[in-house]
N, C-alpha and C positions, 0 to 999 in steps of 0.2 A: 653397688658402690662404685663400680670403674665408670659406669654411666655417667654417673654425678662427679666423677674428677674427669671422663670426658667436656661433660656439660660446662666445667669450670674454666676448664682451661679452653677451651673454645670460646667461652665469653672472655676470661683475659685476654687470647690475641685479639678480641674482634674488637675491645677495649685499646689496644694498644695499637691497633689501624686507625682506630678512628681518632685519638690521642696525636699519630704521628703523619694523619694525613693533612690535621689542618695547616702545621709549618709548610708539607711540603707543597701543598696548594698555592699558598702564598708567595713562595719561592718561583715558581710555574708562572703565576702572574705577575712577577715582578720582571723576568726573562721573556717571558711576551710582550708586556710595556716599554722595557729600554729597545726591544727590536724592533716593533713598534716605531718608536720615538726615532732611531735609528733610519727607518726608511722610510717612514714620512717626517722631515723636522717642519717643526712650526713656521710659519713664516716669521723673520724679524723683528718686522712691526705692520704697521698701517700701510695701506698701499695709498702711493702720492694721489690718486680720482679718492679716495676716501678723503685726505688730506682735505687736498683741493676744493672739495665742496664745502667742508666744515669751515673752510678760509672763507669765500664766498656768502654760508649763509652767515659767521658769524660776524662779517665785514657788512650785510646790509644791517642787523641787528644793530651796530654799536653808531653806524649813520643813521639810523631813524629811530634812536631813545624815543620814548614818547616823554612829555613835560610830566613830572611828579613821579616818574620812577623813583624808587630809592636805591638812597646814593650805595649801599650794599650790594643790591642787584647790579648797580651798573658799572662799579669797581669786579666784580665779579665777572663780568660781560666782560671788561676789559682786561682783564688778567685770561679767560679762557681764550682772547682772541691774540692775545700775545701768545700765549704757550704754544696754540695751532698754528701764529707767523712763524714761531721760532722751529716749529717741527719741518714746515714746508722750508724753510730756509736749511735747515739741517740736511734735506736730501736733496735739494738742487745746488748747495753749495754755494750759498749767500750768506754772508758775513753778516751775524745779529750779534745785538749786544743787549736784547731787551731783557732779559732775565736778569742782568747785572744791575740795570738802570731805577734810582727809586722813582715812584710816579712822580708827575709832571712834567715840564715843556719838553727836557733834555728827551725825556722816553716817548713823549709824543713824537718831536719831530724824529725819533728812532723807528717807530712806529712807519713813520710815514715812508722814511728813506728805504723800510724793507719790504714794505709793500710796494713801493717803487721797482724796486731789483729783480723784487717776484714777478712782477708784470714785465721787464724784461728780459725775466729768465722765459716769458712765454706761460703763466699762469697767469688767469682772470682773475685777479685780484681788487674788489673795489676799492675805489683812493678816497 
């Protein structure tokens, strides 16, 4: 009989480790992740040679549409290639207004004027 209330009550704590290890595991891995996070931080964002190319390749993309694109696709083209001007202007510190502008001529020649600034900020930028 004492066997079998040994037996018991050794399974109830081995019950109530196993019950009270998985909070504290959790706990352990959340203290290694913000330390972690801590001494490695993420970078920012995008580094401006990532930027830079996505300027570039989606700058020759929106200058050689082929005929019969759809007009979807290449609204789309142009909106990806404005967000990528407006990013590269965001870290070299050039004055964009394309996000605000609705399409047409005014956000073209916007377009054009920032693509302009970037190539004298010293990014290859196609015009």
């Amino acid at each position: 009989m004492a066997a079998l209330l040994q037996l018991i009550a050794l399974l109830a704590a081995f019950a109530g480790l196993v019950a009270g290890l998985g909070p504290l595991i959790r706990r352990i891995e959340a203290w290694s992740a913000r330390r972690h996070a801590a001494r490695h931080p993420a970078p920012p964002g995008r580094s401006l040679q990532v930027v830079a190319a996505d300027v570039r390749r989606l700058g020759r993309q929106v200058a050689l549409v082929p005929a019969g694109m759809p007009m979807a696709r290449r609204r789309a083209l142009l909106a990806a290639y404005d967000d990528v001007l407006g990013e590269a202007a965001g870290m070299l510190g050039v004055a964009s207004a394309l996000a605000e502008l609705p399409e047409g001529r005014a956000r073209e020649v916007e377009r054009l004027r920032v693509a302009a600034e970037l190539r004298a900020a010293g990014l290859q930028v196609p015009l």
